[in-house]
Chimera marker file (.cmm) of the C-alpha trace (Angstrom):
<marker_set name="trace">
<marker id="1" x="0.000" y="0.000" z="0.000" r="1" g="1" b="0" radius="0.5"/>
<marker id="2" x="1.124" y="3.245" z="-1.300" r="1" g="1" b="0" radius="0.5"/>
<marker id="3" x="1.054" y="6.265" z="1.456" r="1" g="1" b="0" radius="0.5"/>
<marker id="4" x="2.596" y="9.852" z="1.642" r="1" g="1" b="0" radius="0.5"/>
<marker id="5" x="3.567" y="11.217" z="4.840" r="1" g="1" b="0" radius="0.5"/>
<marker id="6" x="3.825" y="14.930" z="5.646" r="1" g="1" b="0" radius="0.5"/>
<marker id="7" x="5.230" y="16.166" z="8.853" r="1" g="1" b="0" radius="0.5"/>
<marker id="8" x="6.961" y="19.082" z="9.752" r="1" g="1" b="0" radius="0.5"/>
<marker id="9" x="3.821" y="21.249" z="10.199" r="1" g="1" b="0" radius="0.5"/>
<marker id="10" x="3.433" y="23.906" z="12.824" r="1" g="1" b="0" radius="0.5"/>
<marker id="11" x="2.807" y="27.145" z="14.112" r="1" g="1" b="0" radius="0.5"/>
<marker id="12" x="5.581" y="29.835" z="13.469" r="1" g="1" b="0" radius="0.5"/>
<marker id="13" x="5.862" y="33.546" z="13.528" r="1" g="1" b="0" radius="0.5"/>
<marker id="14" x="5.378" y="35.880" z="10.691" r="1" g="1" b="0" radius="0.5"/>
<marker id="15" x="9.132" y="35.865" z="8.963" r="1" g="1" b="0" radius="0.5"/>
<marker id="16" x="10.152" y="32.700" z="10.295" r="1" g="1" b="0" radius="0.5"/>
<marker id="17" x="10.394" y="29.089" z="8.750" r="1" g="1" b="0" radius="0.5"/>
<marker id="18" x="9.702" y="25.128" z="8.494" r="1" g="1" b="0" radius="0.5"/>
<marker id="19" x="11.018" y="22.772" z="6.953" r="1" g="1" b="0" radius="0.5"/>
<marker id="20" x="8.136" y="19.960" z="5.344" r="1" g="1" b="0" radius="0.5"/>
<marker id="21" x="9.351" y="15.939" z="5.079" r="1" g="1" b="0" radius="0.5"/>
<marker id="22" x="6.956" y="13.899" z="2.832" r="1" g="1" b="0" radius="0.5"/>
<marker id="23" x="7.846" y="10.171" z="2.897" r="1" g="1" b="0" radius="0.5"/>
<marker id="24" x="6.752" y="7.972" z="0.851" r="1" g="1" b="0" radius="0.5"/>
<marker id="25" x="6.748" y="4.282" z="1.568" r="1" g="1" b="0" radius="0.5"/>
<marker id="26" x="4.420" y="1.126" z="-0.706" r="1" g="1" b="0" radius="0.5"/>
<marker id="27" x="6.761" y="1.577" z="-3.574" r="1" g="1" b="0" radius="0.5"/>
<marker id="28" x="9.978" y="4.030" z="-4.534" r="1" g="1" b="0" radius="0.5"/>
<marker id="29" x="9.383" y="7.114" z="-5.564" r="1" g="1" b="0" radius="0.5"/>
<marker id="30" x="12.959" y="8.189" z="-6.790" r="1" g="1" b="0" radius="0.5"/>
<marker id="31" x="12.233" y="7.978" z="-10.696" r="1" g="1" b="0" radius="0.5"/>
<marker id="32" x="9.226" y="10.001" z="-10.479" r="1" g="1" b="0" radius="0.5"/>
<marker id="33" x="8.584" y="13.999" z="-10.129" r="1" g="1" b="0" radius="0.5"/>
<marker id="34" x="7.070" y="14.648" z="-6.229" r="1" g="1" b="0" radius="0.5"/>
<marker id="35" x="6.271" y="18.087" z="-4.958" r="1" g="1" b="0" radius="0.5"/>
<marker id="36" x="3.535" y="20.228" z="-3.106" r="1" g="1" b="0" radius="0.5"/>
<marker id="37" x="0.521" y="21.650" z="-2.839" r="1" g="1" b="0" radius="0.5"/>
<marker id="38" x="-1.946" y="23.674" z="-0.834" r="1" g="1" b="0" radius="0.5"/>
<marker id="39" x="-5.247" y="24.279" z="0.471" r="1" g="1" b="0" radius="0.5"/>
<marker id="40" x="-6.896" y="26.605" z="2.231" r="1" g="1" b="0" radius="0.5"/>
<marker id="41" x="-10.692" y="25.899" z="3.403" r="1" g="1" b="0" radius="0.5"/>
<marker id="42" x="-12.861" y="27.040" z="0.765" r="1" g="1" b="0" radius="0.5"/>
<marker id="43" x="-10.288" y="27.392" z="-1.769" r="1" g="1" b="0" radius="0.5"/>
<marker id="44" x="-9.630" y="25.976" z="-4.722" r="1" g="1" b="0" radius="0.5"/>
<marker id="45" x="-6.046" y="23.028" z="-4.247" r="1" g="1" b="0" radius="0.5"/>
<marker id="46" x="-2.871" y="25.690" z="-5.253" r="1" g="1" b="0" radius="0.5"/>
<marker id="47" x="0.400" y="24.483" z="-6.649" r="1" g="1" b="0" radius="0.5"/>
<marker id="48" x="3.526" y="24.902" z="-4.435" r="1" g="1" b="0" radius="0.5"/>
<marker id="49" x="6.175" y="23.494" z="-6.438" r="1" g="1" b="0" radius="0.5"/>
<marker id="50" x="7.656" y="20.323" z="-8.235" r="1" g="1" b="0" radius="0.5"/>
<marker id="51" x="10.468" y="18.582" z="-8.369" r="1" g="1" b="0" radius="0.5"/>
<marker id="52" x="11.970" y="15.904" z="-10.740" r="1" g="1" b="0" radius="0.5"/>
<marker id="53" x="13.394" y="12.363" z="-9.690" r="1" g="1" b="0" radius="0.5"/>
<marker id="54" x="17.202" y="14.021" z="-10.156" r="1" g="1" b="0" radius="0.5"/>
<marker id="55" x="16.701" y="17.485" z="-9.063" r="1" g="1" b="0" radius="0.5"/>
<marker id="56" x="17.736" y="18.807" z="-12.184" r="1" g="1" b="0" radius="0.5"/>
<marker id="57" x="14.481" y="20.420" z="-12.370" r="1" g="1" b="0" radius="0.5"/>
<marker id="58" x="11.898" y="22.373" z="-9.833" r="1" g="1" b="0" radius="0.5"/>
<marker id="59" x="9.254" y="24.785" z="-10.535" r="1" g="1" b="0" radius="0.5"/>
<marker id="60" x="8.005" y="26.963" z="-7.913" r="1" g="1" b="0" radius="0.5"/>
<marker id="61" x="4.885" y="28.977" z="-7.808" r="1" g="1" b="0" radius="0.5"/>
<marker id="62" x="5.265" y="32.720" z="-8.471" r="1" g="1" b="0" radius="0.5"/>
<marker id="63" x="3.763" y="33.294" z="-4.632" r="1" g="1" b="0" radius="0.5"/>
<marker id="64" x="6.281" y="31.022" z="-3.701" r="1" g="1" b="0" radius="0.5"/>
<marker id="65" x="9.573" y="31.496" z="-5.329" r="1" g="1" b="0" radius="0.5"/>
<marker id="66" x="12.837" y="32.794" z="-3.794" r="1" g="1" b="0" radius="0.5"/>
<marker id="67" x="11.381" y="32.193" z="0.224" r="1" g="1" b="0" radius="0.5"/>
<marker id="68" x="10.596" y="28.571" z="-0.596" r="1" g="1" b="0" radius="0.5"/>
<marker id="69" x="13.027" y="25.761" z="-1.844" r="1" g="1" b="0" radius="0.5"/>
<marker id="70" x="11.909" y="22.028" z="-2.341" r="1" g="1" b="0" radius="0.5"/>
<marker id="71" x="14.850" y="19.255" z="-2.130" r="1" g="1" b="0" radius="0.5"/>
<marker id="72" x="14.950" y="15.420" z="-2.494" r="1" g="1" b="0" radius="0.5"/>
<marker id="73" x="16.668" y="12.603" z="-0.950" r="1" g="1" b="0" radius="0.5"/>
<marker id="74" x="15.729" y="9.373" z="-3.235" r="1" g="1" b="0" radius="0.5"/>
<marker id="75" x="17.265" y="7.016" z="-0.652" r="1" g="1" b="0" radius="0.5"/>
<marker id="76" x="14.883" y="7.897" z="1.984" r="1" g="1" b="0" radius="0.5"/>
<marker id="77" x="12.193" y="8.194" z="-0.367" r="1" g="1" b="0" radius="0.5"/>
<marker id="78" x="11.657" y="11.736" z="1.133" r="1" g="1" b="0" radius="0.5"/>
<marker id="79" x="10.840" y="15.183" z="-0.562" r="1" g="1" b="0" radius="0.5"/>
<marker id="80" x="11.290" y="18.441" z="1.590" r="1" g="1" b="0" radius="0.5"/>
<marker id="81" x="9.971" y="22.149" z="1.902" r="1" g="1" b="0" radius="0.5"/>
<marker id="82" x="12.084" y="24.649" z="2.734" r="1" g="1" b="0" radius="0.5"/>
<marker id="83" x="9.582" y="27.391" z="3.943" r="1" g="1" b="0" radius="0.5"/>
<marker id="84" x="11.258" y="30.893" z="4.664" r="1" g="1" b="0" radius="0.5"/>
<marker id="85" x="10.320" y="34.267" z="5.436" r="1" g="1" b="0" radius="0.5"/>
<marker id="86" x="7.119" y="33.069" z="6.013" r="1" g="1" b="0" radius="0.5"/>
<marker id="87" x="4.249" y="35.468" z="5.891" r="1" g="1" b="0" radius="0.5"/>
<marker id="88" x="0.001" y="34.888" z="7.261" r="1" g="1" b="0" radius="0.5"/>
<marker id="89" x="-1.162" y="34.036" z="3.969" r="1" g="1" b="0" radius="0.5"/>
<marker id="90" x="1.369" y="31.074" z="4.114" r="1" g="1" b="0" radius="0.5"/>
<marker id="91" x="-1.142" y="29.755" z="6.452" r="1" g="1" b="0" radius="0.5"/>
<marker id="92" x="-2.673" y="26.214" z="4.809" r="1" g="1" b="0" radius="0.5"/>
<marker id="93" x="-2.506" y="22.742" z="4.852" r="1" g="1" b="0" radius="0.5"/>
<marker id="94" x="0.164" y="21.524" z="2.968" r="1" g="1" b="0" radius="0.5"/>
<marker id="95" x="0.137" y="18.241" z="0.699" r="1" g="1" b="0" radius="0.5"/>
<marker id="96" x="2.967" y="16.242" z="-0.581" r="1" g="1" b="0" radius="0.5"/>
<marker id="97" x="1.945" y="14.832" z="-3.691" r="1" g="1" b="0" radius="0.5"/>
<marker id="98" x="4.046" y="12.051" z="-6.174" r="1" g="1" b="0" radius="0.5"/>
<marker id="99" x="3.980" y="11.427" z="-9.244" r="1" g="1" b="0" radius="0.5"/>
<marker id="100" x="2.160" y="14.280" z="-11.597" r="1" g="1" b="0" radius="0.5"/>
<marker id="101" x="0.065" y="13.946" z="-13.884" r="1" g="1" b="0" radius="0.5"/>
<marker id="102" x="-0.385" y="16.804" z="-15.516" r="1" g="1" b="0" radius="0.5"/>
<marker id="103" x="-1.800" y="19.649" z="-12.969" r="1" g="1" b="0" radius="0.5"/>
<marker id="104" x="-2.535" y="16.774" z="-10.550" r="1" g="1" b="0" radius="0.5"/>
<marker id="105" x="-1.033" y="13.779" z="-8.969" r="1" g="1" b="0" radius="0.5"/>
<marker id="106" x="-1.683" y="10.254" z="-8.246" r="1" g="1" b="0" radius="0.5"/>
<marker id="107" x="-0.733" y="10.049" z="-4.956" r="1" g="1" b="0" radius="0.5"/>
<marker id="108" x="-1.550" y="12.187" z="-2.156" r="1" g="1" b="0" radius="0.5"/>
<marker id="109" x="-0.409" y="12.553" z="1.233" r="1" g="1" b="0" radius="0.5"/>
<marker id="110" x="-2.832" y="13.160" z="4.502" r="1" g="1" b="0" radius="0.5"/>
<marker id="111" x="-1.793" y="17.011" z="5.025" r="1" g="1" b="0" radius="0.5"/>
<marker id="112" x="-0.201" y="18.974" z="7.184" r="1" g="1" b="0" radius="0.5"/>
<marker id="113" x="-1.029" y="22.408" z="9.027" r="1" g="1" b="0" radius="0.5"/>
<marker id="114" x="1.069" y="25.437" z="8.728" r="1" g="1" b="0" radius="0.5"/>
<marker id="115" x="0.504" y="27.957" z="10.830" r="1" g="1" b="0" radius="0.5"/>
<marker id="116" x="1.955" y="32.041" z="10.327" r="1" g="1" b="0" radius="0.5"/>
<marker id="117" x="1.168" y="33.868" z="13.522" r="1" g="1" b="0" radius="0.5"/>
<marker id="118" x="1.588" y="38.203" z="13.811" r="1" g="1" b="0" radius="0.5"/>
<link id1="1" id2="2" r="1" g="1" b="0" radius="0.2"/>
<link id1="2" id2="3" r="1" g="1" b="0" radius="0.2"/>
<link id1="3" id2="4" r="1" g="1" b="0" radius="0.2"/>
<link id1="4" id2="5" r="1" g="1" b="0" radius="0.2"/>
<link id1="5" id2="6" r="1" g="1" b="0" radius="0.2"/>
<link id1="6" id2="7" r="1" g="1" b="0" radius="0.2"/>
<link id1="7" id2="8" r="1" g="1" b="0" radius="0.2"/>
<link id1="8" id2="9" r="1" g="1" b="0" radius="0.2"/>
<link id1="9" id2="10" r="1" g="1" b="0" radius="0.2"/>
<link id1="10" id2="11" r="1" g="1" b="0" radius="0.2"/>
<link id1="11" id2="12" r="1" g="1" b="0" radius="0.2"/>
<link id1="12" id2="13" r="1" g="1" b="0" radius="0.2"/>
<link id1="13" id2="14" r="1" g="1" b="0" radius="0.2"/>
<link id1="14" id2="15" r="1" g="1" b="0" radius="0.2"/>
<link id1="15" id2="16" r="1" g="1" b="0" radius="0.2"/>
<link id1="16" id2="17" r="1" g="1" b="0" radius="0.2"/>
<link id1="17" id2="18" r="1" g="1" b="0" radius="0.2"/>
<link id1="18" id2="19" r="1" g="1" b="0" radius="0.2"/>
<link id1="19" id2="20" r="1" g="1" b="0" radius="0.2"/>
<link id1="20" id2="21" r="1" g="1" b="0" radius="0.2"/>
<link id1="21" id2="22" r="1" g="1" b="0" radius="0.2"/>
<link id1="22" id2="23" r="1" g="1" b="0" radius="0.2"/>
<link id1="23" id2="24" r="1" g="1" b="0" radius="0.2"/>
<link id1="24" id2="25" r="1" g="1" b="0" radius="0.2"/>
<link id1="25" id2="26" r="1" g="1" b="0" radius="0.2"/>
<link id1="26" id2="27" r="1" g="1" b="0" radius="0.2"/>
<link id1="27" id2="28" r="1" g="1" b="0" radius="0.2"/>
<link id1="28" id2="29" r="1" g="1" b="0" radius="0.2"/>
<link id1="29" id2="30" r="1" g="1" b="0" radius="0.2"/>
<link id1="30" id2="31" r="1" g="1" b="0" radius="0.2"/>
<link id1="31" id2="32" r="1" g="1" b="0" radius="0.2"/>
<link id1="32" id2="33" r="1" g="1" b="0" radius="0.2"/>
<link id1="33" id2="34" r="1" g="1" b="0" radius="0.2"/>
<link id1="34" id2="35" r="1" g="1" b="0" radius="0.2"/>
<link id1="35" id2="36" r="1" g="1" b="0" radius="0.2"/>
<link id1="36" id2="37" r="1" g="1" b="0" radius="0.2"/>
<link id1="37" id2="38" r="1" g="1" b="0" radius="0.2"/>
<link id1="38" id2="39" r="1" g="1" b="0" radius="0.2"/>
<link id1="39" id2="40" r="1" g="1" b="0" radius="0.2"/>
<link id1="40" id2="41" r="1" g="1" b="0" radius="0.2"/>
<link id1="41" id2="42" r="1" g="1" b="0" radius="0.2"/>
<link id1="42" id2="43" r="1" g="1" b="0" radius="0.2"/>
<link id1="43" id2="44" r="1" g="1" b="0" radius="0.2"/>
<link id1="44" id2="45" r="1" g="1" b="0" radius="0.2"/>
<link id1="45" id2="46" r="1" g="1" b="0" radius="0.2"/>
<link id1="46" id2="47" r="1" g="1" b="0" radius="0.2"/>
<link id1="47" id2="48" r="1" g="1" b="0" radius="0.2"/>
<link id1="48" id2="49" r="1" g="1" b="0" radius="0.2"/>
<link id1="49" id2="50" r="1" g="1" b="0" radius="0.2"/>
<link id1="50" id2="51" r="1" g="1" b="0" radius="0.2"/>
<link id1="51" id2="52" r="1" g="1" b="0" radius="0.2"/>
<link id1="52" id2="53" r="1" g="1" b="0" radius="0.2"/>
<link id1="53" id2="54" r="1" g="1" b="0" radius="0.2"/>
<link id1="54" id2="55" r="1" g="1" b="0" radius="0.2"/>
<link id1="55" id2="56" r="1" g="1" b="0" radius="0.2"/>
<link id1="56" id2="57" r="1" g="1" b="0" radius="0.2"/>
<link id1="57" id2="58" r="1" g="1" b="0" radius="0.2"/>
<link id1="58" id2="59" r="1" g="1" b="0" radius="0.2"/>
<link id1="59" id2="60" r="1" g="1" b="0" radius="0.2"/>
<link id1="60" id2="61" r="1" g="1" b="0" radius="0.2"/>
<link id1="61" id2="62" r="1" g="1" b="0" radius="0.2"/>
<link id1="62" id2="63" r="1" g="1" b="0" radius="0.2"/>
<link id1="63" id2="64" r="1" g="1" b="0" radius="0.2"/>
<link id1="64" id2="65" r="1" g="1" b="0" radius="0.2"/>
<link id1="65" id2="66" r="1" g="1" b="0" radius="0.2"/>
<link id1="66" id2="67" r="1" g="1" b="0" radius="0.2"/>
<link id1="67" id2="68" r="1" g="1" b="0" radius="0.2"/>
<link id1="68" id2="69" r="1" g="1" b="0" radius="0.2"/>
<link id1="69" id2="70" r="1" g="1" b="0" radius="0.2"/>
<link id1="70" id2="71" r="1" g="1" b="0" radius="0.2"/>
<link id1="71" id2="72" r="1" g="1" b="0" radius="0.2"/>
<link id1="72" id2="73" r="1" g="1" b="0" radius="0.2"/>
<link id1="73" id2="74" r="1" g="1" b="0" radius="0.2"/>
<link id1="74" id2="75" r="1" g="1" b="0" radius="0.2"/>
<link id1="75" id2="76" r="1" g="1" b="0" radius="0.2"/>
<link id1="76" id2="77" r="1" g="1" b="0" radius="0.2"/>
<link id1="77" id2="78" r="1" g="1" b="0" radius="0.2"/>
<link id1="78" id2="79" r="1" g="1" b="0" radius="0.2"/>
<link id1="79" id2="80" r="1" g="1" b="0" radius="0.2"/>
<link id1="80" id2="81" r="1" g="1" b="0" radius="0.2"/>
<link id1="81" id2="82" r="1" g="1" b="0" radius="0.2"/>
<link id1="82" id2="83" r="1" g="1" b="0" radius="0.2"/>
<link id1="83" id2="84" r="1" g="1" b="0" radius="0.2"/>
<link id1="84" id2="85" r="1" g="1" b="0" radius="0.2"/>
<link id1="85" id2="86" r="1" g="1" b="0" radius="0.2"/>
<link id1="86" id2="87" r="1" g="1" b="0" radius="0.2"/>
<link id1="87" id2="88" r="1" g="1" b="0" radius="0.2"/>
<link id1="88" id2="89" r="1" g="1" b="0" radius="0.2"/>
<link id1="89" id2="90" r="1" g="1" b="0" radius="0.2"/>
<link id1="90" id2="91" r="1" g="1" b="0" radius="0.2"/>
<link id1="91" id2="92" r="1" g="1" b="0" radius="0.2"/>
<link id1="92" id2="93" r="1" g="1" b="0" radius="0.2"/>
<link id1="93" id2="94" r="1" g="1" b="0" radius="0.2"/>
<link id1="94" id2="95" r="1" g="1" b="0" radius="0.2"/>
<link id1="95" id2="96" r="1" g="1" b="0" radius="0.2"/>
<link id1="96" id2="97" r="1" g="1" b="0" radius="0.2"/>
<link id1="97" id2="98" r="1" g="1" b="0" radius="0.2"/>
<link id1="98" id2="99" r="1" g="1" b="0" radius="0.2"/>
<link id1="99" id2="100" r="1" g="1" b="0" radius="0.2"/>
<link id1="100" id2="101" r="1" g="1" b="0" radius="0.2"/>
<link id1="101" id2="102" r="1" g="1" b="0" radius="0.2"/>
<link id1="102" id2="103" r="1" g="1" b="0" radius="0.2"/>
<link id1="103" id2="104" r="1" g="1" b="0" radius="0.2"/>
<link id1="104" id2="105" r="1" g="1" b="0" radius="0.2"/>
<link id1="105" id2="106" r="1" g="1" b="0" radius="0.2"/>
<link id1="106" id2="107" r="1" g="1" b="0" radius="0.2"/>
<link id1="107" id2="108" r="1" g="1" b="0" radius="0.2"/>
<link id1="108" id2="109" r="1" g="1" b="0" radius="0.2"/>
<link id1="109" id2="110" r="1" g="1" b="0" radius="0.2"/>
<link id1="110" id2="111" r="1" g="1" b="0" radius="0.2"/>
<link id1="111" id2="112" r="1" g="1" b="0" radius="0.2"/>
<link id1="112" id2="113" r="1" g="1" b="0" radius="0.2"/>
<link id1="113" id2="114" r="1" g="1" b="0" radius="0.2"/>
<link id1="114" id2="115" r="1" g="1" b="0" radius="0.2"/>
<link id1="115" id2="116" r="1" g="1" b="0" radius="0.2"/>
<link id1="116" id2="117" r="1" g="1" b="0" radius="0.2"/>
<link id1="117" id2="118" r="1" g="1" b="0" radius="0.2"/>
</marker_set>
């Protein structure tokens, strides 16, 4: 059985940061793009960034790029999320996702809540 893990999650101050682990475990995941995503209740699922099996090649989301910074390790099966400078509407659950399809992905993890306090 394939399943994502997210942890990392928390509550931080406005400017601060968190670091994200997804985990994948069921199958390996290293040949495959993995990234994130988020969602915030109400709102429609946003893109976070992507990256590919080598790390050769990431996208980021414009709301995202140059404070956040995704990273691989294919021998633990585990993407990261380098969250800096964080600011309130950072505030979401997060979702590591595997293996894109297009816009979407078929696997998902469970989520995990972020937090940016003033």
């Amino acid at each position: 059985q394939v399943q994502l893990v997210e942890s990392g999650g928390g509550l931080v101050q406005a400017g601060g940061s968190l670091r994200l682990s997804c985990t994948a475990s069921g199958r390996t995941f290293s040949n495959v793009r993995m990234g994130w995503f988020r969602q915030a209740p109400g709102k429609e699922r946003e893109f976070v960034g992507s990256i590919n099996w080598s790390g050769s090649n990431i996208y980021y989301a414009d709301s995202v790029k140059g404070r956040f910074t995704i990273s691989r390790d294919n021998a633990k099966n585990t993407v990261y999320l380098h969250m800096n400078s964080l600011k309130l509407e950072d505030t979401t659950v997060y979702y590591c996702a595997a293996d894109f399809r297009g816009p979407t992905a078929a696997y998902w993890g469970q989520g995990t809540q972020v937090t940016v306090s003033s």
